[in-house]
N, C-alpha and C positions, 0 to 999 in steps of 0.2 A: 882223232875221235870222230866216228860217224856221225854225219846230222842228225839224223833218227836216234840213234842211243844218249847224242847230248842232251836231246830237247826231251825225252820220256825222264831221265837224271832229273835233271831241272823242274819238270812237270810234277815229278813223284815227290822229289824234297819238299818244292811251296806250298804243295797238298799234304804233305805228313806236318809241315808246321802248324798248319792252321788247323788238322783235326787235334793235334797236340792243346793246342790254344785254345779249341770251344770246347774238348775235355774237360779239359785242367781245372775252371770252373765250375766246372760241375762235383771231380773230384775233391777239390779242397771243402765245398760248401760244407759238409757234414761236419768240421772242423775249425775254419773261421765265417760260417755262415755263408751264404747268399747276398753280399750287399753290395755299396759302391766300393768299398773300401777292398774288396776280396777280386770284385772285375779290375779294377784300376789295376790292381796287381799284376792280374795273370798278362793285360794288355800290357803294361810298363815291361814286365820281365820279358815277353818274348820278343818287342821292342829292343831292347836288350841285348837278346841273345842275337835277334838277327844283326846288326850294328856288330856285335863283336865276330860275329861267323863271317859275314862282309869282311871284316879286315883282314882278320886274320888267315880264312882261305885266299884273300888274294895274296897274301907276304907267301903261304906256303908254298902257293902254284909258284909262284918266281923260283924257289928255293929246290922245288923238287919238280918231278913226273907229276904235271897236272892231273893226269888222268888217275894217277896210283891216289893222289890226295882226295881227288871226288869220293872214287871205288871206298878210299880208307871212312871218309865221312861219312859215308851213306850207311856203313854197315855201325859204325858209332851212335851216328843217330835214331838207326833202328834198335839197337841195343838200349840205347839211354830213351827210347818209347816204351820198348818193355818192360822198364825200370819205373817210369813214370806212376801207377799208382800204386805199387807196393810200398815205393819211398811216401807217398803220399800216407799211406796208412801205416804206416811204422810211425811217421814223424808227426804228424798229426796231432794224436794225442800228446804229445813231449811237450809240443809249441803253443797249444793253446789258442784262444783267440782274438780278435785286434788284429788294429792296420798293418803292424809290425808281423807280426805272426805270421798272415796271409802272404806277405811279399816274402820272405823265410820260406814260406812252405812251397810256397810257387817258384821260388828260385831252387829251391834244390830240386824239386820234381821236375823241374823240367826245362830248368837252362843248357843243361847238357847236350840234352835231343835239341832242342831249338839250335842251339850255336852251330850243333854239328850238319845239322842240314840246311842251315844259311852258309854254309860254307861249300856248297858244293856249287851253286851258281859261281860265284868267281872262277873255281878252279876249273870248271867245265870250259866258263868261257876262254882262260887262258890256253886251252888245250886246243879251239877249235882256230883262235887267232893265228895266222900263219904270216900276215906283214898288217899293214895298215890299209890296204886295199880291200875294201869291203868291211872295214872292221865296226862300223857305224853300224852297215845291217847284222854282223855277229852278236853285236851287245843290243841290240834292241828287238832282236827275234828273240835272245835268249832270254832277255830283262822280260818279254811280253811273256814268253813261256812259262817264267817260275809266278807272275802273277796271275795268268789263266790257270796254274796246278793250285796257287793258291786259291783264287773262288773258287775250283772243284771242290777243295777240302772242305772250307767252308759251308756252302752250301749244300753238299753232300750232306755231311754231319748231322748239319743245324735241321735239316727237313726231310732227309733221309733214315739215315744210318742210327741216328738217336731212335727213330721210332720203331725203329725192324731188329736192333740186334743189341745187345748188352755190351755195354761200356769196354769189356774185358773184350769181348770178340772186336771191336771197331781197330781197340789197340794192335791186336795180335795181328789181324789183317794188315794192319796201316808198316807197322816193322817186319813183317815178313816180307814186303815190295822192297821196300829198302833194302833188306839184308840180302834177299833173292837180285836184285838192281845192282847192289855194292858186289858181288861176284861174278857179274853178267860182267861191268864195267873192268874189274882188276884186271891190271895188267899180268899180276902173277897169281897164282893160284895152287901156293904152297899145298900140301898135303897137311902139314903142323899147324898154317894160319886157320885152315878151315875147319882143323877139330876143334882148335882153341875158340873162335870163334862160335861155333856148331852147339859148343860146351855151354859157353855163355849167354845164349840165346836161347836153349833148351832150361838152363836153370832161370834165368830173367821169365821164360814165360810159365815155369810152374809157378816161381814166386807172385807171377800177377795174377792167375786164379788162386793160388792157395791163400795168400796172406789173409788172411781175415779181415774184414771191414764191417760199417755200421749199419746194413741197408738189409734188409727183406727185398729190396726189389730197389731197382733202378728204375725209375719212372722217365719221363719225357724230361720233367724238368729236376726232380728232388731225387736225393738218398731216402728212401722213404724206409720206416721200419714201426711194428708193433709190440711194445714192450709192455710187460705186465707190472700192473702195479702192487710193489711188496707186500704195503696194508691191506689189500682187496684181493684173494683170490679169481674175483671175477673183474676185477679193474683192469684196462689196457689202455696204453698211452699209443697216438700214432704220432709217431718223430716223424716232422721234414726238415733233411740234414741234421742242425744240431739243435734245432727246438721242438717241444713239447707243442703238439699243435689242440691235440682234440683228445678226449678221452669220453672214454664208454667202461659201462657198466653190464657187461654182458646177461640176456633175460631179466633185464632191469631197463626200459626205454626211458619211462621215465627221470631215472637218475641223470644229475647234472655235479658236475664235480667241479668243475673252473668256477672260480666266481663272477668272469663275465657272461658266461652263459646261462648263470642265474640270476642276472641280470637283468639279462634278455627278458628272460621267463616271468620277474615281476615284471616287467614293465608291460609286456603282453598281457600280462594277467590285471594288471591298473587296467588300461585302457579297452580292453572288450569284458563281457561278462563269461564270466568261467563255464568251460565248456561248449562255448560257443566254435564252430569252426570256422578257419577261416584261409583264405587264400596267400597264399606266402612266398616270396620269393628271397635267395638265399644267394647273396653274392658272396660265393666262396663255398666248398662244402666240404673239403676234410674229411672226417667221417662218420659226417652228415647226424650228428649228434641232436642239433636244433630239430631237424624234419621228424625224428625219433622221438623224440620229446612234445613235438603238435601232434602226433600220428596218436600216440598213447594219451594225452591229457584233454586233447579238442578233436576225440575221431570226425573223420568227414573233410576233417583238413586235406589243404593241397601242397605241397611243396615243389618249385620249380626253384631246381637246383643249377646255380651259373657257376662251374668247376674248369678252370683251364685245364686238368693234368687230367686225364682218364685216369691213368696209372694209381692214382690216389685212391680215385672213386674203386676200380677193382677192388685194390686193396682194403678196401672200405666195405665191401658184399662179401673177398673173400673171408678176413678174418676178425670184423667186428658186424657182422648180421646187419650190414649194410643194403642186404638184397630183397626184403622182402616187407618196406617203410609202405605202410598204406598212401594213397595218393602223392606218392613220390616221381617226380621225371627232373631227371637229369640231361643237360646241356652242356657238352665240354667247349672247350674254346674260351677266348675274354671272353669276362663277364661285360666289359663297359659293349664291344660288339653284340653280343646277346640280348644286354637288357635293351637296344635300341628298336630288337625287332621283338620284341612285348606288347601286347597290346594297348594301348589309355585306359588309367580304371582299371586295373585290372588284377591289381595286388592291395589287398587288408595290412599289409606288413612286407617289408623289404629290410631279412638283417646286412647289414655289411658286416664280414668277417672274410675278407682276402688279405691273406699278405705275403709278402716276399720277403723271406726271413724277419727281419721284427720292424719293419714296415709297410702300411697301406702302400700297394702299387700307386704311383705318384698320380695316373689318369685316373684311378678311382677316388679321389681326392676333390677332384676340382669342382666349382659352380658345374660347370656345363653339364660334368658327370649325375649332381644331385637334381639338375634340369631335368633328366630322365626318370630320375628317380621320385620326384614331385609326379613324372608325367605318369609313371606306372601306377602310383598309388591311386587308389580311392579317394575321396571329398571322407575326412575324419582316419587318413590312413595313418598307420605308424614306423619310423623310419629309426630303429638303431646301427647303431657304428660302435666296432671294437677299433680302440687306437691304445697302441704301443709308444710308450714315451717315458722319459724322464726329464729328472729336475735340469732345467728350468720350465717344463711344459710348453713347451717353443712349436709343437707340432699338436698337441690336444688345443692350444689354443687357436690358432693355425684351423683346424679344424673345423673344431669349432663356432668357429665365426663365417666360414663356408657355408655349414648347415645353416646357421640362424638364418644366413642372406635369402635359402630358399624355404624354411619354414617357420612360419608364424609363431609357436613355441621351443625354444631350445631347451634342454634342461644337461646337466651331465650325473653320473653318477660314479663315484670311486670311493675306497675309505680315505678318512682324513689324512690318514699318513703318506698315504699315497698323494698330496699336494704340499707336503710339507718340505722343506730343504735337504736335499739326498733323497727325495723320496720318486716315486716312478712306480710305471707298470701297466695293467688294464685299466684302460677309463674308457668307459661308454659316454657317447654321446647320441642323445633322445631328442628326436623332432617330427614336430606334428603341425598341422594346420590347425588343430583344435586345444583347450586346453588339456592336461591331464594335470587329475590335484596331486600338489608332491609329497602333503602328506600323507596321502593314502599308496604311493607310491614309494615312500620312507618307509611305511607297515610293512609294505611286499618286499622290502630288499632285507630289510632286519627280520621277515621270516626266516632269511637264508641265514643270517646272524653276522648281519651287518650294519652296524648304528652311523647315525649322523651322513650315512654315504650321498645322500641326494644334494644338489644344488639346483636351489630352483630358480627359476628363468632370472631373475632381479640377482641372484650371486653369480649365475652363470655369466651373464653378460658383465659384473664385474672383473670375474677373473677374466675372461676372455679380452678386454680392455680394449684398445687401439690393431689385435692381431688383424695379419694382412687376408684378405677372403684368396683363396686359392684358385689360380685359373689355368686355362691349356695353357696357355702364354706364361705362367710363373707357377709351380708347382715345387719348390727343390726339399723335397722331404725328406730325403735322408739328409740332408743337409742340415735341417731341422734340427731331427734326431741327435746327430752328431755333434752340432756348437751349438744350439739350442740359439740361435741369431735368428 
């Protein structure tokens, strides 16, 4: 086998693994979410796979024509890339979601293709071995090779190929090398293997555009999609992957439909006098629901909007009248990078509502993070936080007790049931250098028709009790989330 056709074999395999591998996550999220539990997976499985293609291509190569074995895998693995999100979207919905689910779904989409193209390094190298003379540099040129094709892939993908071209074309690309590779390599080149083949790769790749999936748009980071809501002709929900993120009321700015978003809105509405406008900034914006709602009830307002995903915000202008928010600018990119180059002073209000599947991203969480956010705010500014949790409250408290450390009043606000045993869900949490009265801020939350929701700073700092203040150095919030420890 030539050195040039071993090392591009080798190069192309550890490249199609690893775009396989920073997919895969992306594909499963709409199904078992975006969490730890969904990455551990996709890492654990192609771990996995490569560990079993490792063995078992080198048993083959002994057994047979190293080279026929590569030639065989390469085209296997491109076939089982092809395969990769249609099985994802068949199975998907069947499996549900949890830890379990995820490694299910991540193993069958795509241990296939992973084994089969960890199995071409061994077989390759057995081809090129010819005694033990020089066989040191054989396996460490070719060991170097599949791990430079693998940062190709990777980094390709991850900062590349994700922002220029759709999920579906990455794949089609990434198995066509292969397949086209696996026939350049074969030693034979039957006329029957290559229709059957030819066959199988022509329906594997109608199956990966046609199958239907959950997405309006494939964004940088989400399955992103806009669904209308049944009760509301004019209601639309904007899904990332499998949650309801934001919802709009189209030629209705005003409307607010989540209850922590009218939450938001009393607690805005307690702490300035109605109608007053005012300077805002919005860590996180979906589809920018909040800015819609200051734009229409306190015109004059500002909105500087800190959005990682473009993709969202588009989708946000193209189909919920995201484009034309009076005193709106949007900033993609982290939000915790963005808001550092913020002016001092320089926000009335800073909401938190970022999350990555049904957690605050862990850096948005911590002292240092709300250091900034004390630094942005005005002298009497006001600072809420949307946190996703459940019973035990292991991360609302968690929280929490973060904020209090940088603001002089903490308050939180949720229904009671929602602190009660099996309960969970949106709980804001409210912090200010100044006081704000909670029962005048009890009035504003049961305008939306919501009783007993406030805790005021003396319950809050009860329930919050001994939690730990969150910092860069200890953050593990999904962890949190997950054993409530």
């Amino acid at each position: 086998m030539r050195r040039a056709l071993a090392r591009t074999a080798v190069v192309v395999s550890g490249a199609a693994i690893l775009v396989v591998e920073t997919l895969a996550t992306r594909l499963v999220a709409p199904y078992v979410g975006l969490t730890l539990e969904s990455t551990t997976a996709v890492i654990g499985v192609a771990l996995a796979g490569i560990a079993a293609g490792a063995a078992l291509g080198g048993r083959w190569a002994d057994r047979h024509d190293p080279v026929a074995v590569a030639a065989l895998m390469l085209v296997v693995g491109g076939l089982g890339t092809l395969a990769v999100r249609p099985l994802v979207r068949v199975l998907g919905p069947v499996l549900g979601a949890g830890a379990s689910a995820a490694v299910l779904l991540v193993a069958a989409s795509t241990l296939v293709s992973v084994t089969a193209l960890a199995a071409v390094t061994p077989a390759v190298t057995k081809a090129r071995l010819t005694g033990l003379d020089r066989s040191g540099e054989v396996v460490g040129g070719l060991s170097a090779a599949g791990t430079l094709g693998s940062l190709a892939g990777v980094f390709l993908t991850g900062f590349v190929l994700v922002a220029l071209l759709p999920v579906s074309a990455i794949l089609l690309v990434t198995a066509g090398m292969c397949l086209v590779l696996g026939l350049v390599v074969a030693p034979w080149r039957r006329r029957s293997d290559i229709v059957q083949g030819g066959t199988a790769a022509v329906v594997l790749a109608v199956a990966l555009v046609a199958v239907p999936g959950r997405c309006d748009a494939d964004t940088t980071y989400y399955c992103a999609a806009v669904t209308p809501d049944p009760a509301d002709p004019a209601g639309r929900y904007l899904v990332l992957d499998d949650l309801r993120h934001s919802y709009v009321r189209l030629g209705d700015p005003a409307h607010l439909e989540f209850a922590y978003t009218q939450r938001f809105a009393a607690t805005i509405d307690t702490a300035f006098p109605a109608g007053e406008p005012l300077d805002t900034v919005h860590i996180g914006g979906g589809a920018l629901t909040m800015p819609r709602w200051l734009a229409a009830t306190r015109p004059g307002s500002t909105s500087e909007v800190l959005e990682l995903d473009a993709g969202v915000i588009d989708l946000a202008v193209r189909e919920l009248e995201g484009g034309a928010i009076g005193g709106t600018t949007v900033r993609t990119g982290d939000a915790r990078v963005n808001l550092a180059g913020l002016p001092d002073d320089s926000a009335d209000v800073v909401v938190g509502d970022a999350f990555g599947a049904r957690s605050v991203p862990w850096h948005l969480t911590t002292a240092e993070f709300h250091d900034e956010v004390a630094r942005v705010l005005r002298p009497g500014g006001l600072y809420v936080l949307n946190v996703i949790d459940r019973d035990p409250l292991a991360l609302v408290r968690a929280a929490t007790a973060t904020v209090d450390s940088r603001f002089g009043d903490t308050m939180l606000i949720a229904r009671p049931d929602e602190f009660q045993p099996g309960g969970g869900g949106n709980v804001v949490v409210v912090g200010t250098d100044r006081p704000i009265d909670p029962a005048a801020l009890e009035a504003a939350v049961a305008g939306y028709g919501e009783s007993r929701a406030v805790l005021d700073p003396a319950r809050t700092a009860a329930f919050t009790g001994d939690a730990p203040v969150l910092t860069d150095d200890r953050a593990p919030v999904e962890q949190l989330i997950t054993t409530g420890a």
